[in-house]
N, C-alpha and C positions, 0 to 999 in steps of 0.2 A: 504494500500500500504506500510505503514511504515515496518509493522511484513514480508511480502514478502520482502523486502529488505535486513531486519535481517537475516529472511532465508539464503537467497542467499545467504548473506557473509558468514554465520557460516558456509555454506555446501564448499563453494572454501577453507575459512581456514582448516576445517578440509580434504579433500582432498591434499592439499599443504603441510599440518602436516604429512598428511600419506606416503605420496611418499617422503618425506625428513628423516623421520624415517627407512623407508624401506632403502636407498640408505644409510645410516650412518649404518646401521645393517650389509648391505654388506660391507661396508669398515672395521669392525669390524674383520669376519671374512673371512680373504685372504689365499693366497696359491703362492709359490714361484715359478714365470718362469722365471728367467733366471740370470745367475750372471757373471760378465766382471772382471777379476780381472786387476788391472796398471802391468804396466811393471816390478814393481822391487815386486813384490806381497805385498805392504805393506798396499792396499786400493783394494777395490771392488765396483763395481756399482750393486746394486741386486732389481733386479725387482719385483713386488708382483701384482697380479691381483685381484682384488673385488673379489666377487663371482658370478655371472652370476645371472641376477634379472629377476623373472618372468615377461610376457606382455611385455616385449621392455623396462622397464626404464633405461636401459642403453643406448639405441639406439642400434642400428641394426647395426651387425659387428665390432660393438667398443666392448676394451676391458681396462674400467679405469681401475688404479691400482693405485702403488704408487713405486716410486724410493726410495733408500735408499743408500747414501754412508755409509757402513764398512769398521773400520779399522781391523789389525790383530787381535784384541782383539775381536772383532764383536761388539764394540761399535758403534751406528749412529752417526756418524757425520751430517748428514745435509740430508732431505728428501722434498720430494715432489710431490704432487698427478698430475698426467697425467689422461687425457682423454682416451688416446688412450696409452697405456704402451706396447704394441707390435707393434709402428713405433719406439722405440727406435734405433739409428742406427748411425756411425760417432763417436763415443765416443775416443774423444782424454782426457791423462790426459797431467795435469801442475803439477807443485810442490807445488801451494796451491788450484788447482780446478781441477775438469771434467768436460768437454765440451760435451756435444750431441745437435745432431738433434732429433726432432719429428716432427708429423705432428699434427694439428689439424685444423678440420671444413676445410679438402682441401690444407693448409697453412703447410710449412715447418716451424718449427723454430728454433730455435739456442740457446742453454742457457748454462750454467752452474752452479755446486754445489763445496759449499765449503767441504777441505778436512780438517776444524777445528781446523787450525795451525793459 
């Protein structure tokens, strides 16, 4: 019984290894939808989408990506990965953040990224 226990766990680790390798492979390489420039054009909000992962591991209809505030220079200032990066939407700026809504798992939320001042 001991060696069957072994089993088992090596088979869930290596399973767990492989779909965390696979999703970190997609976030490697992405591809740009969509970009919000601020008011006085000095900052930008620019979207990036995974790359669409065979069998479902993204889930069905989602589409992770990741956020990225630009300044003019296209330096990032401040980034962050979304589940779902096409509910982005509400995108107010401040004079040191941006504000958006997303959704995730049904839930709206509300957040903000710094603009690195």
């Amino acid at each position: 019984m001991n060696w069957f226990a072994r089993v088992a766990f090596a088979y869930v680790f290596f399973v767990i290894a492989g779909i965390t390798l696979i999703q970190q492979l997609a976030r490697a390489d992405r591809y740009f939808v969509f970009s919000v420039p601020s008011g006085d054009r000095l900052y930008r909000l620019v979207g990036y989408r995974d790359v669409r992962l065979p069998f479902g591991l993204t889930g069905f209809g989602r589409s992770p990506g990741e956020l990225e505030v630009h300044d003019r220079a296209d330096r990032v200032l401040d980034s962050r990965h979304l589940d779902d990066v096409m509910t982005v939407r509400d995108v107010a700026w401040g004079r040191f953040h941006v504000d958006f809504s997303y959704d995730r798992g049904g839930e709206t939320y509300r957040t903000e990224m710094d603009l690195g001042q």
